[in-house]
C-alpha positions, 0 to 999 in steps of 0.5 A: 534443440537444447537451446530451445528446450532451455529456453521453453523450461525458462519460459514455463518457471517465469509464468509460473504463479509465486506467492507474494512476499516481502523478504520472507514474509507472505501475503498470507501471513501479513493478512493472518497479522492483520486480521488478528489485530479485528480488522476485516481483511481479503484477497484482491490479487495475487499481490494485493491485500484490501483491509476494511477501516471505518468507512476507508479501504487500505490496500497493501501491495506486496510485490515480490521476495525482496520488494516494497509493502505499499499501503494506500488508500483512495479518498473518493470523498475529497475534492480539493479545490483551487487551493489542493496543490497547495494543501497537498505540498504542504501535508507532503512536506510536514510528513514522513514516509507517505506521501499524498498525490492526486490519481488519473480517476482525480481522487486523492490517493495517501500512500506510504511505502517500505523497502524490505529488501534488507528483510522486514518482519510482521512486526514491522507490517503491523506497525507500518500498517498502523503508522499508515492509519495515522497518516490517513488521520492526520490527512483528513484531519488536515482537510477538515481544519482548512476553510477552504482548500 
C-alpha cells in the first residue's frame, strides 16, 4: 500500500504544471526582456513564446530548468526550387549556431539553438534573440541574390 502511495504522490508531481525556464530564467521573464526591446510578444504554451518582427513570427521554446532556448521562424513564402538543397547546404555551412531545413508542411524553417545548462542570463537571451534576426536576414538576403534557387 505504501508503495502505492509513493508511487500515486510521484505520479501527481510529475503531472504537476512547472513554468518554463532555462536555468533560472523563466518564460515570463524572456518575454518581460524582450518586449522591452518594442517587440510585440505573447504566450503560445506553456513552453513557447510567439514574438511579431516585421511580417516574421519567431517562436522561442523554453524547454525545462536546465535545457535549450530555441529560436525559430517558418518562412512560408520561400519556395525553393530545384536548386534548394544546394542553397540550403550552402547557407548552412557559411553560418554558426543556426541552421536552416525544410519542415513536413514543406516550408523553410531558420532555427538556432542555446544550450543553457552551464546557466544563461537575459542578457544572453536578448543577444541570442537579436543574432537570430540576423540570421533570418542574411537567409532572405541570400534568397533574394540567387537568380534561381
Amino acid at each position: 500500500m505504501r508503495k502505492l502511495v509513493l508511487f500515486a504522490a510521484a505520479l501527481m508531481m510529475a503531472a504537476a504544471p512547472v513554468a518554463a525556464s532555462a536555468a533560472g530564467v523563466s518564460k515570463a521573464q524572456i518575454a518581460s526582456a524582450i518586449g522591452a526591446k518594442g517587440y510585440d510578444v505573447s504566450e503560445l504554451n506553456p513552453k513557447m513564446l510567439s514574438v511579431n518582427v516585421g511580417e516574421h513570427k519567431v517562436v522561442i521554446a523554453v524547454d525545462g530548468s536546465d535545457a535549450d532556448v530555441s529560436y525559430m521562424t517558418f518562412l512560408d513564402d520561400v519556395r525553393l526550387g530545384d536548386g534548394g538543397h544546394r542553397f540550403l547546404s550552402k547557407f548552412n555551412s557559411e553560418v554558426k549556431f543556426g541552421r536552416a531545413y525544410i519542415d513536413r508542411d514543406g516550408d523553410v524553417v531558420i532555427q538556432m539553438d542555446r544550450n543553457s545548462s552551464g546557466g544563461v542570463t537575459l542578457g544572453n537571451i536578448e543577444s541570442d534573440f537579436e543574432v537570430f534576426l540576423l540570421l533570418i536576414s542574411k537567409f532572405l538576403s541570400d534568397y533574394r541574390a540567387q537568380a534561381s534557387v
